[in-house]
Z-matrix of the N, CA and C atoms (Angstrom, degrees):
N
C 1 1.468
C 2 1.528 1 109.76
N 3 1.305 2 124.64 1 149.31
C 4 1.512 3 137.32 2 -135.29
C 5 1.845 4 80.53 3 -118.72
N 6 1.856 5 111.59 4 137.68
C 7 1.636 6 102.62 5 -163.84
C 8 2.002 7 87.89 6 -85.17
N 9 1.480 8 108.21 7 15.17
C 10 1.475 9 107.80 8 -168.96
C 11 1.733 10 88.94 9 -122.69
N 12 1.640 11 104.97 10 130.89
C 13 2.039 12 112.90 11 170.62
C 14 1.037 13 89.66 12 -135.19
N 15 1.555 14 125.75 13 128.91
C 16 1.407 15 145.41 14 149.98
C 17 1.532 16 127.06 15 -101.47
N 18 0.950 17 115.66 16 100.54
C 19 1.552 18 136.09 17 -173.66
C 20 1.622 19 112.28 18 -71.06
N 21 1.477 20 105.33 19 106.88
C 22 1.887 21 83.95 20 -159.28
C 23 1.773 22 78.17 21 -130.59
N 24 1.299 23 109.61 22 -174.27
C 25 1.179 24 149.60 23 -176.61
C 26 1.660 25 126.73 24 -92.26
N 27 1.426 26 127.91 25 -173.95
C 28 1.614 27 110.19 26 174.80
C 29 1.948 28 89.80 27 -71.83
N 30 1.058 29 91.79 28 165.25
C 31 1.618 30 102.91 29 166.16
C 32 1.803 31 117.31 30 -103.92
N 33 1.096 32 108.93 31 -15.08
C 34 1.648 33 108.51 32 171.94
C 35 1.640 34 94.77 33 -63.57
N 36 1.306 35 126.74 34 -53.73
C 37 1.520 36 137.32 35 -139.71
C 38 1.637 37 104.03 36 -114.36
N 39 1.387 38 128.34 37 -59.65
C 40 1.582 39 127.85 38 178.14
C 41 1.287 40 108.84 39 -63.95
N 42 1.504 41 115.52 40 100.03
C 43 1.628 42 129.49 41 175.10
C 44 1.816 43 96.27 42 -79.69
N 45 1.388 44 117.79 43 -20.19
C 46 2.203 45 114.04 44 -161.75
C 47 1.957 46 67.61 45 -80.93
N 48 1.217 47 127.10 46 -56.26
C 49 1.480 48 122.35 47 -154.33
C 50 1.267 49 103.32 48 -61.65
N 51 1.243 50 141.47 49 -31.71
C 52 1.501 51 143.98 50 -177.09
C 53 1.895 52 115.99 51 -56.47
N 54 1.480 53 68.82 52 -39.49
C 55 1.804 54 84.63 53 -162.38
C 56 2.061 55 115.80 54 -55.39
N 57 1.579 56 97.94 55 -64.49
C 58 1.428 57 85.96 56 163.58
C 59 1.351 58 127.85 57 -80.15
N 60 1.136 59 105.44 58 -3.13
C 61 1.861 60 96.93 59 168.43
C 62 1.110 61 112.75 60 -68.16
N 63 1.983 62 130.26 61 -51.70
C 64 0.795 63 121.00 62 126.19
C 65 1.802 64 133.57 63 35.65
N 66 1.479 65 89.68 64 -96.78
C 67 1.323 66 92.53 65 176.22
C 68 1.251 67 145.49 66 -68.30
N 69 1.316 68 87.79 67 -38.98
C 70 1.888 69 114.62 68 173.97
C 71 1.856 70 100.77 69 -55.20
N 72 1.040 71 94.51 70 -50.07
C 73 2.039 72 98.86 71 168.77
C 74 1.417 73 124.49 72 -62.68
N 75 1.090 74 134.25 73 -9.48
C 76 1.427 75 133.87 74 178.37
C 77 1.669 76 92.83 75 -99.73
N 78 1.641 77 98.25 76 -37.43
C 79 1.703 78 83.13 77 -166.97
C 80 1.845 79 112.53 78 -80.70
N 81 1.509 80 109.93 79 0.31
C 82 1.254 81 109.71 80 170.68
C 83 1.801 82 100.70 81 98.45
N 84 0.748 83 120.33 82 -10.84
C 85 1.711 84 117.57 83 -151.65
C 86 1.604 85 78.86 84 -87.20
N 87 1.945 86 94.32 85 148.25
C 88 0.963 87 116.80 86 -171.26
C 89 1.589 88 106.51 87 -95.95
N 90 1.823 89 128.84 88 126.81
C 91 1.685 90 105.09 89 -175.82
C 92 1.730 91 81.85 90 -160.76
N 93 1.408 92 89.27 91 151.28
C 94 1.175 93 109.94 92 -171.91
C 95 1.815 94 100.65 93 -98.17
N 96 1.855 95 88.59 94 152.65
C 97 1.554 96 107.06 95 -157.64
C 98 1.645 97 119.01 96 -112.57
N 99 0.982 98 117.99 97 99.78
C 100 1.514 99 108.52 98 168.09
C 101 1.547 100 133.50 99 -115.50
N 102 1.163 101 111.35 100 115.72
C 103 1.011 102 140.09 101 -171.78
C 104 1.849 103 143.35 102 -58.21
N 105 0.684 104 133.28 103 71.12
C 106 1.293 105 146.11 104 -114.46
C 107 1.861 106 99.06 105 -110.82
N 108 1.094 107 142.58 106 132.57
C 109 1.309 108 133.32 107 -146.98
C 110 2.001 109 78.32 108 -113.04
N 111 2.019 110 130.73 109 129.87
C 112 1.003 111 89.57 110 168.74
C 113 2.274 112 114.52 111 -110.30
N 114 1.377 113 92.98 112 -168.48
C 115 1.364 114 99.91 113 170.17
C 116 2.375 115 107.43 114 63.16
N 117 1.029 116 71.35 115 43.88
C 118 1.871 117 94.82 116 -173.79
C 119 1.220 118 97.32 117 -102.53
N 120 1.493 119 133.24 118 166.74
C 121 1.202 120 143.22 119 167.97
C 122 1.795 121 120.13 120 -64.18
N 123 1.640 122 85.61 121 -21.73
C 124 1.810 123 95.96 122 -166.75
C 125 1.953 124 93.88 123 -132.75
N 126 1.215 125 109.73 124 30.19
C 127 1.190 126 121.52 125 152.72
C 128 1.774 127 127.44 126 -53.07
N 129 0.496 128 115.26 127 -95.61
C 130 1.765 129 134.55 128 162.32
C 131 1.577 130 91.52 129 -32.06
N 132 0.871 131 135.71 130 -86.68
C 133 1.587 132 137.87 131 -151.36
C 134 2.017 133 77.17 132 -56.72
N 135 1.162 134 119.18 133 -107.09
C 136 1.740 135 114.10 134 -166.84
C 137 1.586 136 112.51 135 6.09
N 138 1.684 137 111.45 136 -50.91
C 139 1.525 138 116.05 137 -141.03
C 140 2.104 139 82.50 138 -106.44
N 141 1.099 140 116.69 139 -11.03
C 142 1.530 141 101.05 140 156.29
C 143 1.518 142 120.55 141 -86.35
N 144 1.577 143 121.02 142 -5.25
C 145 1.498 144 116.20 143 176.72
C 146 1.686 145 95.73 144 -61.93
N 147 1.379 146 113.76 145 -20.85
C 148 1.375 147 95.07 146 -164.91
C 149 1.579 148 109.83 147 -111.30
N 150 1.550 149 121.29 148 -43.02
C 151 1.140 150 127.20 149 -159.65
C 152 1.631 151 102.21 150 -117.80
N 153 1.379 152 129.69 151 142.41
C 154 1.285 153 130.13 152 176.65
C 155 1.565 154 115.45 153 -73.13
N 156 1.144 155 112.01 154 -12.83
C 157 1.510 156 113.14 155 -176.74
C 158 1.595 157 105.25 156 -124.06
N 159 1.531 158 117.71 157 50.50
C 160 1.056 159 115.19 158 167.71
C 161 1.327 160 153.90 159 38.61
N 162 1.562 161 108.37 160 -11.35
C 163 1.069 162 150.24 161 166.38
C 164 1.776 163 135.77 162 -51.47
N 165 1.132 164 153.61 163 96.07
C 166 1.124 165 124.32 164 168.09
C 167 1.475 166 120.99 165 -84.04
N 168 1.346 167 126.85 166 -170.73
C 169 1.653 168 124.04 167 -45.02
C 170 1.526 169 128.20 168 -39.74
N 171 1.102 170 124.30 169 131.72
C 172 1.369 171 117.14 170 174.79
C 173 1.611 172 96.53 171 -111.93
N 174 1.088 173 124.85 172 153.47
C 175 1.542 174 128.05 173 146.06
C 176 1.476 175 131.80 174 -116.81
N 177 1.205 176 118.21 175 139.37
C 178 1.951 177 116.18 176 -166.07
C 179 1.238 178 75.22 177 -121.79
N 180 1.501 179 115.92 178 128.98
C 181 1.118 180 134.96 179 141.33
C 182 1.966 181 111.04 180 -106.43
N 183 1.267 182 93.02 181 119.23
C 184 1.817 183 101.52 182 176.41
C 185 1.713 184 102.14 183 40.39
N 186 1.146 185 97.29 184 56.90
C 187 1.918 186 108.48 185 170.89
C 188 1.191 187 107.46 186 50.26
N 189 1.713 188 121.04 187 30.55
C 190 1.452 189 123.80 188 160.45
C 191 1.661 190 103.46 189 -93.22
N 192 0.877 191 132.28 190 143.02
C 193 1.662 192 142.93 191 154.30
C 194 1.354 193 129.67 192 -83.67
N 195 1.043 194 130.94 193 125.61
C 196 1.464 195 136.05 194 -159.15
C 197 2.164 196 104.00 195 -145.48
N 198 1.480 197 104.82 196 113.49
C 199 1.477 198 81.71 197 -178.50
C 200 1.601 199 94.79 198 -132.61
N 201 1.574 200 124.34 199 -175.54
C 202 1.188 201 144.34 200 159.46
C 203 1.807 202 80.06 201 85.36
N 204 1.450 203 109.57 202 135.68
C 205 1.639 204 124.45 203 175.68
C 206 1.500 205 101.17 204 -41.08
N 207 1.047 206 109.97 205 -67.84
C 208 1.861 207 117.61 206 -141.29
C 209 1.709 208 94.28 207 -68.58
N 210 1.322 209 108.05 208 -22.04
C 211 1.958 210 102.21 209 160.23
C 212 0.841 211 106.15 210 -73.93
N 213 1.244 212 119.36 211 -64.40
C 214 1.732 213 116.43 212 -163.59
C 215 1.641 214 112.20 213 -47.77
N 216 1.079 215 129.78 214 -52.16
C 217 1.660 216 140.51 215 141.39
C 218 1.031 217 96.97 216 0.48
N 219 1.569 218 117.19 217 -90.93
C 220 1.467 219 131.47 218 -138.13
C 221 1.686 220 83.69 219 -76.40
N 222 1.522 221 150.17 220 -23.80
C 223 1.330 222 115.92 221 -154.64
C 224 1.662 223 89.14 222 -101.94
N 225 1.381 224 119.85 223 -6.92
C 226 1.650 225 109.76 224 -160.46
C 227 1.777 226 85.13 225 -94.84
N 228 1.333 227 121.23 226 -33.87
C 229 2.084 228 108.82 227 160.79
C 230 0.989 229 115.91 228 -43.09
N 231 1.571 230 119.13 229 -58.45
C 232 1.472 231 115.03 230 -164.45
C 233 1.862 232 102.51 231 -70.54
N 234 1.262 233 135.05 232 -45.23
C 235 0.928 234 130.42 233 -174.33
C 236 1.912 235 126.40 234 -61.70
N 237 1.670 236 97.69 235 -15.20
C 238 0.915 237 122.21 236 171.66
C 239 1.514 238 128.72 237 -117.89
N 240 1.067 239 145.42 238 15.43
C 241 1.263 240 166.54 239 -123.85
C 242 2.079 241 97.73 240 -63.00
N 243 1.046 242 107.59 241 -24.37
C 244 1.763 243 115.30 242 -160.78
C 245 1.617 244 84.53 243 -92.21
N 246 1.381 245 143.53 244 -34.32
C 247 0.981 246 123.81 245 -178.43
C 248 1.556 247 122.87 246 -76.91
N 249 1.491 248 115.78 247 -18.47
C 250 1.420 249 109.31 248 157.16
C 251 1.319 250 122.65 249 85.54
N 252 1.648 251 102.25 250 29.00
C 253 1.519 252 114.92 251 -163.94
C 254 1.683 253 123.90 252 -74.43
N 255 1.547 254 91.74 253 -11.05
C 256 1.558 255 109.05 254 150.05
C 257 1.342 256 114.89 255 -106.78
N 258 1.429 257 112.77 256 152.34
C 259 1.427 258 107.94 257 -170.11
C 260 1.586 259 102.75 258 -78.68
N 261 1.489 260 102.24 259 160.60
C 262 1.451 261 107.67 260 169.34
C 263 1.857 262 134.08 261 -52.96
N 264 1.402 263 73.42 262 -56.31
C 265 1.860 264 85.38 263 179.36
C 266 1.780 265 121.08 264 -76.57
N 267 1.320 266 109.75 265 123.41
C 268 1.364 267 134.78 266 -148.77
C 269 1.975 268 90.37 267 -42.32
N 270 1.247 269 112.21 268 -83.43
C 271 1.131 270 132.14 269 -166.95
C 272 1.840 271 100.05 270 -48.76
N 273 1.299 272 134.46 271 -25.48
C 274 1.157 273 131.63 272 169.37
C 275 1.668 274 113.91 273 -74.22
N 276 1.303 275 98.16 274 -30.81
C 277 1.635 276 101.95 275 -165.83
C 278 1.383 277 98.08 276 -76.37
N 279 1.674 278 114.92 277 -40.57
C 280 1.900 279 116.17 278 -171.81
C 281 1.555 280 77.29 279 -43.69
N 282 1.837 281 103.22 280 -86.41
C 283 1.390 282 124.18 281 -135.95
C 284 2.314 283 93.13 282 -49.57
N 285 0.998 284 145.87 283 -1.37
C 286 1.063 285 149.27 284 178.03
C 287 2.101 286 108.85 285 -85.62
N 288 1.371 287 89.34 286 -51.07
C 289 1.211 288 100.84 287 159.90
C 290 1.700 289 149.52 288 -46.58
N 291 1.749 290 91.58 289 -46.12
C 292 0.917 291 148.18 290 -160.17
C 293 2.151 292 100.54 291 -86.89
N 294 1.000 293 105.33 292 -59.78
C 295 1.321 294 125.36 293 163.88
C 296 1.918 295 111.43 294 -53.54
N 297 1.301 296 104.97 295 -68.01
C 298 1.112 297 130.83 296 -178.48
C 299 1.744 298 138.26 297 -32.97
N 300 2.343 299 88.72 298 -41.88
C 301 1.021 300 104.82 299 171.39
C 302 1.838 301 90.98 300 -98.19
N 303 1.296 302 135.37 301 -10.02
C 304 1.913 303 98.16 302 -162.93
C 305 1.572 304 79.02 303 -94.97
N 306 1.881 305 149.64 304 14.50
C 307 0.981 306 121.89 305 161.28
C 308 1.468 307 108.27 306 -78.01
N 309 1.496 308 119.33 307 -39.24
C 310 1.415 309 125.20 308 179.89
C 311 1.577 310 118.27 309 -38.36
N 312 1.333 311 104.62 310 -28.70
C 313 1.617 312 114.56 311 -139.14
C 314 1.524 313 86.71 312 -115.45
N 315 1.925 314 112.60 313 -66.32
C 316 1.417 315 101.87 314 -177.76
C 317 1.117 316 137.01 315 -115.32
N 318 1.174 317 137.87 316 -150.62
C 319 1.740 318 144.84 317 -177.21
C 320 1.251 319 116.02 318 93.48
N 321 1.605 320 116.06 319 16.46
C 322 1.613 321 125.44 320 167.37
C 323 1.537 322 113.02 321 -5.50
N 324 1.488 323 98.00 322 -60.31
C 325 2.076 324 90.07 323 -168.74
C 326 1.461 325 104.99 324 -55.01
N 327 1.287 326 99.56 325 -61.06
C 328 1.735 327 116.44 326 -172.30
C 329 1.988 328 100.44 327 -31.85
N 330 1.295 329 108.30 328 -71.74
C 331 1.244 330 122.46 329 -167.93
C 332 1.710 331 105.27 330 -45.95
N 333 1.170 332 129.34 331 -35.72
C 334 1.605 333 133.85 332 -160.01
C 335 1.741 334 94.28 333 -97.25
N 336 1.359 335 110.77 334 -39.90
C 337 1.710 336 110.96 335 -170.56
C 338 1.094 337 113.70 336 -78.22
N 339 1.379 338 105.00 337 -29.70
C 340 1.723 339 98.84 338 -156.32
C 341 1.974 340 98.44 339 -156.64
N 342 1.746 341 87.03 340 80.94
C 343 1.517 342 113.21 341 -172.72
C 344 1.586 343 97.68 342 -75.30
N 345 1.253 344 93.30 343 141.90
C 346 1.937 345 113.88 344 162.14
C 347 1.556 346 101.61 345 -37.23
N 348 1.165 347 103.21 346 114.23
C 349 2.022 348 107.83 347 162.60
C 350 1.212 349 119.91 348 -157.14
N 351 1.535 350 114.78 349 81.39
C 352 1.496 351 92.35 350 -161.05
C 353 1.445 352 132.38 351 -85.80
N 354 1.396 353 105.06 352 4.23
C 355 1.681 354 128.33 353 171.79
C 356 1.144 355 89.58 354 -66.84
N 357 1.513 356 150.52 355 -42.48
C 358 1.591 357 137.48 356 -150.52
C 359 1.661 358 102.74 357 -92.97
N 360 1.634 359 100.37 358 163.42
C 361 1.279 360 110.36 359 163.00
C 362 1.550 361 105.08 360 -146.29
N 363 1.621 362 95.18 361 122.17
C 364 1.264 363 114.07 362 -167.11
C 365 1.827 364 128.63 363 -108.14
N 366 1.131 365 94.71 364 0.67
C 367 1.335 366 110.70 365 -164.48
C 368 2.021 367 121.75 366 -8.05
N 369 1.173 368 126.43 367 100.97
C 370 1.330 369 107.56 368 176.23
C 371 1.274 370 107.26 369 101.19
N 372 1.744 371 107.65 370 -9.91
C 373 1.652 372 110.50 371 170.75
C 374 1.335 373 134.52 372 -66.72
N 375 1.257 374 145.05 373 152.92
C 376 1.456 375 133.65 374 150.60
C 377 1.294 376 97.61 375 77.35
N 378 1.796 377 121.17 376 38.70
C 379 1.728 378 91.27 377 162.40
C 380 1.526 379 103.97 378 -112.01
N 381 1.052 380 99.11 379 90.64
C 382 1.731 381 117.46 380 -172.95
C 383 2.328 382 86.64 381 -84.64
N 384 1.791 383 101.97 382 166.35
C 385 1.007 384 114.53 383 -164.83
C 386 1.750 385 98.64 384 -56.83
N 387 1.091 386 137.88 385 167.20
C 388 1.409 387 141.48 386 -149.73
C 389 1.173 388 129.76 387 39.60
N 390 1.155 389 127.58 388 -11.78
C 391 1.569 390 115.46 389 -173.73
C 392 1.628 391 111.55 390 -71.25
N 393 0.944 392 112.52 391 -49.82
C 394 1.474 393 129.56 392 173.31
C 395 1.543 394 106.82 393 -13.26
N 396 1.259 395 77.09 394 -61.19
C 397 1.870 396 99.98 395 -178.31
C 398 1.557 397 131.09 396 -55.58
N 399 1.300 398 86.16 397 -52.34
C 400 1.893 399 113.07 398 167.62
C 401 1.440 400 94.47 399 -63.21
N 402 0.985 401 126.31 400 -23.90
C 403 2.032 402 113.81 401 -158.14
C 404 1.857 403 95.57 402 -92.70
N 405 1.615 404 101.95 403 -39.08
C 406 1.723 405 100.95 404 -173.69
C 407 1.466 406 91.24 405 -82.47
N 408 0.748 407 129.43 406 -44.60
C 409 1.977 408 129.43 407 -166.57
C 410 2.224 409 89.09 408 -44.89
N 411 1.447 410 117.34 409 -77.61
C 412 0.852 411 148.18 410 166.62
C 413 1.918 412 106.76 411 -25.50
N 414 1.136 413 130.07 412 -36.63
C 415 1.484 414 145.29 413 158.18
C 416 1.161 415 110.12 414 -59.98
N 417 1.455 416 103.82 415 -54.10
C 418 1.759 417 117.75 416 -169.59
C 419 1.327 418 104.40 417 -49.59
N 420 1.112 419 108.90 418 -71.21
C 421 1.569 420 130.68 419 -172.83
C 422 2.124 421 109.69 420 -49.59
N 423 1.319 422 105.54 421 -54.06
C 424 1.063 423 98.23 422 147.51
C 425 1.296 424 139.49 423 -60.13
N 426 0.779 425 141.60 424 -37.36
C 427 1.709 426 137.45 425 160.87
C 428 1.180 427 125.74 426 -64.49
N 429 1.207 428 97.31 427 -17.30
C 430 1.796 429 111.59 428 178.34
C 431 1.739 430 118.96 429 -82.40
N 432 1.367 431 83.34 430 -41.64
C 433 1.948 432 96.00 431 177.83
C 434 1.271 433 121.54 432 -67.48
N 435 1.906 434 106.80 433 -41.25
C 436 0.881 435 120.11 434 -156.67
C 437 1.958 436 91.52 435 -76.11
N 438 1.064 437 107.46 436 -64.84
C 439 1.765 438 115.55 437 150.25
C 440 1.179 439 111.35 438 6.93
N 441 1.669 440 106.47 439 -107.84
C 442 1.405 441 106.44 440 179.28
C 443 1.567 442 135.32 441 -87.54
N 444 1.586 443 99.12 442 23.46
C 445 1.934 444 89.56 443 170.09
C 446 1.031 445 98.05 444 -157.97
N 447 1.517 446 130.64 445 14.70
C 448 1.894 447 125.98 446 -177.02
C 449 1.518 448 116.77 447 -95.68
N 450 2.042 449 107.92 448 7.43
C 451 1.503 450 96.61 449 168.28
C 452 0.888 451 127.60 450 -64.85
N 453 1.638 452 127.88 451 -12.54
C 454 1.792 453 109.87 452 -172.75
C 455 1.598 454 107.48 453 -80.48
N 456 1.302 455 124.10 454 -7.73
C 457 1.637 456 124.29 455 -156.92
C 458 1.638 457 104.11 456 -166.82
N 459 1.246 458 109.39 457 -168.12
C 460 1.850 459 114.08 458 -176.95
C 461 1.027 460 99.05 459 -113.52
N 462 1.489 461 149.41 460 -9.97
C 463 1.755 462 133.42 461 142.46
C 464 0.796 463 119.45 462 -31.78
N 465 1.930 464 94.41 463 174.75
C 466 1.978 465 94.09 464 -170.21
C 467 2.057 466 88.70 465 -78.34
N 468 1.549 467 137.79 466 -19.47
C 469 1.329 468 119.79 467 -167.31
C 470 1.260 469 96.60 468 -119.60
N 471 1.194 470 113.47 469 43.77
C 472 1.556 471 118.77 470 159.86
C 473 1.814 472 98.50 471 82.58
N 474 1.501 473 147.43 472 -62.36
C 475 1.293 474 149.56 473 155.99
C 476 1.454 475 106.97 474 -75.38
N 477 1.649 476 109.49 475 162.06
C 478 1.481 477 112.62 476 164.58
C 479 1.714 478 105.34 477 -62.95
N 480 0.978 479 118.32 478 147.79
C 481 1.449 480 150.47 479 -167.90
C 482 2.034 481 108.25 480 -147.68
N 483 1.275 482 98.23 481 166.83
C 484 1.263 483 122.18 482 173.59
C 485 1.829 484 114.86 483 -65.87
N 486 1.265 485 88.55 484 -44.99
C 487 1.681 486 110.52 485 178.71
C 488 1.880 487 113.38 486 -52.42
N 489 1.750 488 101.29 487 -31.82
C 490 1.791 489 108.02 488 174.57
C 491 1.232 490 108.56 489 -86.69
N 492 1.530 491 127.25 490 -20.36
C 493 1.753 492 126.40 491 179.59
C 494 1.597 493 94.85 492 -75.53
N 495 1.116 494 108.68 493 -46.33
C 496 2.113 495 107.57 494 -176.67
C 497 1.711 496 91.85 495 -50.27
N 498 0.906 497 119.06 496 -46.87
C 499 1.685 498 122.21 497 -151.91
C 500 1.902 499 105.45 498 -98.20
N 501 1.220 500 109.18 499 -0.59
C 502 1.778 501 100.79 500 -178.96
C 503 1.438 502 97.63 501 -68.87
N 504 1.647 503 116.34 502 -61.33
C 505 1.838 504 100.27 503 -175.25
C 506 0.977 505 121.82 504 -40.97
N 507 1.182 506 137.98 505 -29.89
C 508 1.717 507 142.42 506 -163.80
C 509 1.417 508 89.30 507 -78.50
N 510 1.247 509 113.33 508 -61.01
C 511 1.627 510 109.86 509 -164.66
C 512 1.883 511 110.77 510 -49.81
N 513 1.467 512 105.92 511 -40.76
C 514 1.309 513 126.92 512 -169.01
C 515 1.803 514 88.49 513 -67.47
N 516 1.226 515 105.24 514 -38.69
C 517 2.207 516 90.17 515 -169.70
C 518 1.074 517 88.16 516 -79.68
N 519 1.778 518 148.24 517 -54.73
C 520 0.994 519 139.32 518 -140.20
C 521 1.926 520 114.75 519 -81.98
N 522 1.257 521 87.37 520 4.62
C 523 1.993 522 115.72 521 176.40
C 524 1.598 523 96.49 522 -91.89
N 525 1.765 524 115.55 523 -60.31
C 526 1.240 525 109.93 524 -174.73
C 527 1.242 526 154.54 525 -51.11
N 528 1.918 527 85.92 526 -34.03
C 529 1.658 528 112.88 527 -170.77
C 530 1.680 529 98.00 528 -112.59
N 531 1.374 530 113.11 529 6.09
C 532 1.443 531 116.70 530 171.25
C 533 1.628 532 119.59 531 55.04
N 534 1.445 533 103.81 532 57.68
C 535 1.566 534 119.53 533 171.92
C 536 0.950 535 106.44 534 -52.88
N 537 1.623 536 140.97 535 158.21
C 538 1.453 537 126.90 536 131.60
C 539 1.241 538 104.56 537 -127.68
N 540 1.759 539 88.20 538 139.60
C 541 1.579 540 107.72 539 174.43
C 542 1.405 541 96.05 540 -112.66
N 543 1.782 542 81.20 541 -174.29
C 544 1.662 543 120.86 542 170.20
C 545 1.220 544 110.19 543 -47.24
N 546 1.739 545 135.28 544 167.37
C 547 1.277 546 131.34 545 167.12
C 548 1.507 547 120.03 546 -81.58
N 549 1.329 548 112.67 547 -6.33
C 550 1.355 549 110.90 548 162.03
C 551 1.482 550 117.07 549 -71.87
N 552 1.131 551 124.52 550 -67.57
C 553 1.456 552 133.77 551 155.26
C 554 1.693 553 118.50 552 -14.14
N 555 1.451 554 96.35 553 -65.70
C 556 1.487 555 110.61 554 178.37
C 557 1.646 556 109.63 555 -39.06
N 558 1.396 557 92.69 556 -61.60
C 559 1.785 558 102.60 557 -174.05
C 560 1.703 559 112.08 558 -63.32
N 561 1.594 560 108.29 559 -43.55
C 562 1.691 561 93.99 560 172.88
C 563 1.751 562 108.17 561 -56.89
N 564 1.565 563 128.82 562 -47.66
C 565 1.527 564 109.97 563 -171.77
C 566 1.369 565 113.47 564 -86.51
N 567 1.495 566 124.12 565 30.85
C 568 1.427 567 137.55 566 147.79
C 569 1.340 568 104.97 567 -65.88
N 570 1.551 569 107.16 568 -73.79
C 571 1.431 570 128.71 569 175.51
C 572 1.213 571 116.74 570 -34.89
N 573 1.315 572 133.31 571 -61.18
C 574 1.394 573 118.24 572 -167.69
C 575 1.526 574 102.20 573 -87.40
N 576 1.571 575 131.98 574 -29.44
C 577 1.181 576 125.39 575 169.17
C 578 1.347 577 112.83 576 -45.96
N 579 0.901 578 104.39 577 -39.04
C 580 2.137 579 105.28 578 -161.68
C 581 1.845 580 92.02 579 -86.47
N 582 1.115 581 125.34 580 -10.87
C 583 1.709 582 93.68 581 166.27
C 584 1.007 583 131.55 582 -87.38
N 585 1.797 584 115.32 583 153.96
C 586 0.866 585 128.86 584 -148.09
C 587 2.199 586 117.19 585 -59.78
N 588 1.861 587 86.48 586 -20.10
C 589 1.562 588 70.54 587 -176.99
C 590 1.340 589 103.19 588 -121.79
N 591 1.386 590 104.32 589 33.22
C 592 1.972 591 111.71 590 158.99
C 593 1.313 592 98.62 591 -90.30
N 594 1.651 593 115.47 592 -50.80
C 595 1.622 594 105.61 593 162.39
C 596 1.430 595 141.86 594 -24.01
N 597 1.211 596 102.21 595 -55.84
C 598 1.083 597 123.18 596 -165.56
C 599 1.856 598 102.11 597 -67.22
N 600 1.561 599 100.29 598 -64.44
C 601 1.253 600 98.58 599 160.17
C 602 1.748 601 128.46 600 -30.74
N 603 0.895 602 108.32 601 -51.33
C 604 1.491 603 123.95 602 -177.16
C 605 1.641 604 106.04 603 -62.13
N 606 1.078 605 126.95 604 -38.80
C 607 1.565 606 144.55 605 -137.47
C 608 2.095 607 82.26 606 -104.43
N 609 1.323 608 106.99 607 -43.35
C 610 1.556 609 112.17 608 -178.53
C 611 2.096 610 109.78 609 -81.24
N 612 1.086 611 114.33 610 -47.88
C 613 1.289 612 116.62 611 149.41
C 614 1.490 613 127.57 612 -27.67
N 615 1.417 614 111.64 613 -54.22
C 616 1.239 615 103.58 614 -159.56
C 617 1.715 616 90.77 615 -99.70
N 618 0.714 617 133.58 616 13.85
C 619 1.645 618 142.75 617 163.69
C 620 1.984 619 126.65 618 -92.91
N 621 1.395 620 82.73 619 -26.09
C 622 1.980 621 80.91 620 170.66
C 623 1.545 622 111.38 621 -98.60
N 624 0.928 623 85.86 622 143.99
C 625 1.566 624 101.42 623 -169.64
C 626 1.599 625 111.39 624 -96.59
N 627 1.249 626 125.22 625 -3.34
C 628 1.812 627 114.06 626 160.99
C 629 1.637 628 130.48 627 -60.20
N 630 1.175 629 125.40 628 131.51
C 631 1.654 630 118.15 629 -167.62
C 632 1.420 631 87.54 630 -131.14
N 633 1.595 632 91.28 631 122.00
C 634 1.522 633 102.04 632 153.61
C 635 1.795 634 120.61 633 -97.53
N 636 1.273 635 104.19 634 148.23
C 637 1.602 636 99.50 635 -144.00
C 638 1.877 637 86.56 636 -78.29
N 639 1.469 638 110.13 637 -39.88
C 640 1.258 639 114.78 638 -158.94
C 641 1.598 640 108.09 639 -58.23
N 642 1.469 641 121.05 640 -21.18
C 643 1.466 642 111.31 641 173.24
C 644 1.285 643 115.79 642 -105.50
N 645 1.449 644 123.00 643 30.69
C 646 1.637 645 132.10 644 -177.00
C 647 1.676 646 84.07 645 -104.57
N 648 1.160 647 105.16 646 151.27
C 649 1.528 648 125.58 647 176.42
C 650 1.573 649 100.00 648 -116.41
């Protein structure tokens, strides 16, 4: 048994479950996975054996509990400090931060129109009133990072950071429903598409066969 358990969600559909798995995979660490089917009758009851807020991702490290992403984040940095999952430089790390929480918090339209699916192809789907908005807001920020702090690497802070696990689902809807951006943009969701354990993710997605109706368009 792995001293790392991550409690995740379907992977076609849970973009919060992507995120620290995500991470835990770039940083190499070895953690064991359980898998949780969601929006089931015995949904909620499964995902409270583990977490008090019913919620996935959870992570148990050595029968500690850790839930909601932007913790789980912050405890797999501190536990890891050499991997550098915040950037070094002060003013990169706020604005990383900074990014990090208004994905946590916003993009309401985006999130309701144009749900995580990565079996689907949607092209031109889900641009109900706000998304528009969420999609350039969401550009901005990318072009901006990539701008002023993406010379050391092809992230938005120049290395992988915490700030690209907040931002893989987006990239993953904005593949589905066939956004098109700018060529800056373009090239960051090259980047995180083409690694090896967004792949992988992707490659496990498109292999389970549960459909929840509410994120089918």
């Amino acid at each position: 048994m792995s001293e790392f358990i991550l409690v995740i969600g379907n992977k076609n559909y849970s973009s919060w479950s992507l995120r620290p798995w995500l991470v835990l995979k770039q940083l190499g660490i070895d953690f064991d996975e359980v898998s949780i089917p969601l929006y089931t009758t015995t949904s909620k009851q499964e995902i409270l054996r583990y977490s008090p807020n019913g919620k996935v991702p959870i992570l148990i490290h050595n029968n500690f509990t850790i839930w909601e992403s932007l913790s789980i984040h912050e405890y797999l940095a501190e536990c890891f400090p050499e991997a550098k999952l915040w950037p070094q430089d002060r003013q990169a790390r706020a604005i990383a931060r900074s990014i990090s929480s208004e994905m946590h918090a916003g993009f309401v339209n985006l999130r309701q129109n144009m749900s995580m699916n990565i079996r689907a192809s949607l092209p031109g789907k889900g641009r109900e009133p706000g998304v528009t908005e969420d999609i350039q807001r969401i550009a901005n920020i990318w072009q901006d990072c990539r701008q002023k702090f993406g010379k050391s690497g092809d992230f938005l802070l120049g290395d992988f950071s915490i700030a690209d696990a907040m931002f893989a689902p987006v990239v993953s809807r904005f593949i589905t429903y066939g956004v098109e951006l700018d060529p800056i943009c373009q090239a960051y969701i090259k980047t995180i598409w083409s690694l090896p354990a967004m792949q992988e993710w992707v490659s496990a997605a498109q292999a389970e066969t549960e459909r929840i109706e509410k994120f089918e368009l």
